[in-house]
C-alpha positions, 0 to 999 in steps of 0.5 A, a space after each residue: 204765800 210766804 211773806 218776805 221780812 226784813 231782819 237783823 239775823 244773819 240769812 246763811 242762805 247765800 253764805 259761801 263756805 267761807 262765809 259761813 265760816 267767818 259766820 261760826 267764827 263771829 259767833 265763837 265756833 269752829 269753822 267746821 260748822 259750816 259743812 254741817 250747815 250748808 248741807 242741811 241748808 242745802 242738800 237737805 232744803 232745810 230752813 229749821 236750826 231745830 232739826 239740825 239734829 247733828 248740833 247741840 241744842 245749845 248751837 241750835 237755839 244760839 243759831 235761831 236767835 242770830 240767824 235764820 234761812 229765809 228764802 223767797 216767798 211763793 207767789 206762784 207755782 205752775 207746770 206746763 203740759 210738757 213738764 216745765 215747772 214755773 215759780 214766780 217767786 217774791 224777793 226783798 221789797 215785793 219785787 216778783 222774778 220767775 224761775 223755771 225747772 225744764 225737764 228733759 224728754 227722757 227724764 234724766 236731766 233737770 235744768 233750772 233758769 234763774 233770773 239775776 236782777 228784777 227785770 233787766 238793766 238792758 232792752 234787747 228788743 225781742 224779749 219781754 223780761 227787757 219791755 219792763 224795765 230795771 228795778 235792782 240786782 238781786 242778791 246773792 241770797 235770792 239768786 241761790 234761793 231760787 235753787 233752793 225752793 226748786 229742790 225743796 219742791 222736788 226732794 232732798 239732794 239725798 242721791 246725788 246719781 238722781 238730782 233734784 236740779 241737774 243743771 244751772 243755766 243763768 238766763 232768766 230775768 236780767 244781764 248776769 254780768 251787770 250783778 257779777 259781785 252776787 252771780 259769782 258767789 252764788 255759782 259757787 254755791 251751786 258748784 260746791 260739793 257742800 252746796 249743790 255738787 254740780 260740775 262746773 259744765 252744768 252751770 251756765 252763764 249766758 251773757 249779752 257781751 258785757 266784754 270787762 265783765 267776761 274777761 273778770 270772770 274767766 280769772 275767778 270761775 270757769 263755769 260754761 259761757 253762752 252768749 245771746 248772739 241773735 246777729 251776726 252783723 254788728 248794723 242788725 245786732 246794734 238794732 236788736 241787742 244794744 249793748 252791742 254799741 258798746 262792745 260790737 261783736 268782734 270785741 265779744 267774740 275776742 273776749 270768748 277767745 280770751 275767756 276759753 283760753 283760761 279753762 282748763 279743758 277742753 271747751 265750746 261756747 254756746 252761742 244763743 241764736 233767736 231766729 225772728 221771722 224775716 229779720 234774721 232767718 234768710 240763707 243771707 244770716 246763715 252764711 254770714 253766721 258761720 263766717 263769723 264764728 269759724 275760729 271760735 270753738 262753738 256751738 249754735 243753739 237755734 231759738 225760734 223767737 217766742 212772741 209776746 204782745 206788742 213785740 212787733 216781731 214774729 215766729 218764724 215757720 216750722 220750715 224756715 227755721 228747720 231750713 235755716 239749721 240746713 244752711 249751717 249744716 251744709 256750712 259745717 256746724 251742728 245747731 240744733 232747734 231749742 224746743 219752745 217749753 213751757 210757753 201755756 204757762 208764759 215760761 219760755 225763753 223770752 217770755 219771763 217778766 215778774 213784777 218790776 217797780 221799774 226805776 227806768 221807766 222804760 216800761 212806762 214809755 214802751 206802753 205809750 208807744 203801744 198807745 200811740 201806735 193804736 191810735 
């Protein structure tokens, strides 16, 4: 394991192109630097100035004694049986998050989850990550080092037509719209030809409506948008996602609207379905579902809910979820089943949770209330 640090250098790990530039400027050199930098950084997952062969040995040495490229530490690092990679990984102050590289089944695509704060600043009642409460944001450097140390770990981005990560799906631990000042800038990163090269319907951002925040960022970025949906009635969604308090779903489904209308192409939302057995699973919640959507260009990913320990909810059957995708295809939607990956390993959707100095103390009293109902 790697042991995280603090220090005075500058980390170009989660620098933008521009701020890498304004870097090489501060230090008086050309803003053409930057380009060589990033991609040694990046495409080649480079973290020694030394082997940086296309700068001067006089840069090289400037650069190790102001800078470096630290990304996480490695805690952990597993693979399921089907192929899902696993990294709990440590960040500033000895937090954990986990990330996870899902392959798919004929090999051509890799997409990578990341987490964007140490557990989440919400507490949707079917998710574990939510059950161990909030610590902080992570940071621009610790968002994008999580691509970093999964395309170190599989090869260089020598070939672009065979990439090490193909996609970026932000739904790992945390709201990314609750850290949208470091999320933003790291998706960046990831679209950038100097960074990563993924085309912007290869990145995902999926929220759970922190409307403000939707609509702030369809005038920055236009990555792909998905929304942890989970009900289709604001009574049922107020009990399972409680931001939805907040912004209820008509609020939501407008901002969607408003954020569509600000891509330059033609777009669906995904809409992020957690079927939990009779909660949310009846013919009732499919009629109710695609009534709801039909003026929003969508898409419906069904979830079958992974369970956890204490979570109160179940997974529904086999049947009942593929019965449930029959109701919203006779309603006319096409919403395929999302197959539980990486669950042996404790990396399905869901089930992520890290290492969390939990400043909420939601962890602590959702531990009692498990106590209480033991006793």
């Amino acid at each position: 394991m790697t042991a995280i640090t603090q220090s005075s250098r500058t980390n170009l790990l989660g620098l933008s192109h521009e701020g890498m530039e304004a870097f090489f400027v501060s230090i008086g050199e050309k803003k053409f630097r930057a380009a060589q930098v990033m991609k040694w950084i990046h495409h080649e997952g480079c973290d020694d100035f030394e082997a940086m062969t296309n700068l001067s040995k006089a840069l090289r040495t400037r650069l190790a004694e102001v800078a470096e490229i630290r990304g996480p530490g490695v805690v952990y690092e597993g693979t399921s049986n089907d192929g899902t990679r696993k990294w709990v990984l440590e960040v500033e102050d000895g937090s954990y998050v986990e990330t996870v590289l899902i392959p798919s089944d004929n090999g051509t695509r890799r997409t990578l989850c990341v987490s964007s704060q140490v557990g989440c600043s919400l507490d949707c009642s079917f998710c574990s990550t939510g059950k161990q409460g909030f610590q902080r944001n992570l940071t621009a450097a610790e968002i994008i080092g999580q691509v970093w140390v999964a395309q170190r770990s599989v090869g260089p981005r020598r070939d672009t037509a065979n990439r090490p990560v193909t996609n970026v799906v932000m739904m790992g631990m945390g709201e990314p719209l609750l850290n949208y000042d470091n999320v933003v800038p790291a998706m960046k990163l990831m679209l950038d030809d100097n960074g990563y090269g993924l085309s912007k319907r290869r990145v995902t951002l999926s929220t759970s409506g922190v409307v403000p925040m939707i609509d702030r960022l369809g005038d920055e970025i236009d990555v792909s948008l998905a929304i942890s949906l989970h009900a289709a009635n604001d009574e049922l969604r107020n009990e399972l996602v409680p931001i939805n308090r907040k912004y209820n779903i008509r609020n939501l489904l407008d901002a969607c609207q408003r954020y569509l209308a600000k891509c330059d192409d033609t777009r669906l939302v995904t809409i992020e379905y957690t079927l939990i057995k009779d909660v949310n699973d009846q013919q009732e919640h499919a009629e109710q579902l695609a009534a709801l959507l039909k003026e929003l260009p969508c898409k419906i990913n069904l979830i079958p809910f992974n369970p956890f320990p204490h979570s109160g909810y179940e997974k529904p059957s086999r049947n009942q979820t593929m019965r449930f995708q029959q109701w919203l295809y006779e309603l006319g939607y096409t919403a395929p089943i999302r197959t539980t990956r990486g669950d042996d390993i404790d990396a399905a959707c869901g089930q992520l949770v890290g290492r969390v100095k939990d400043r909420t103390r939601r962890h602590e009293r959702y531990i009692q209330s498990i106590q209480l109902d033991a006793d």
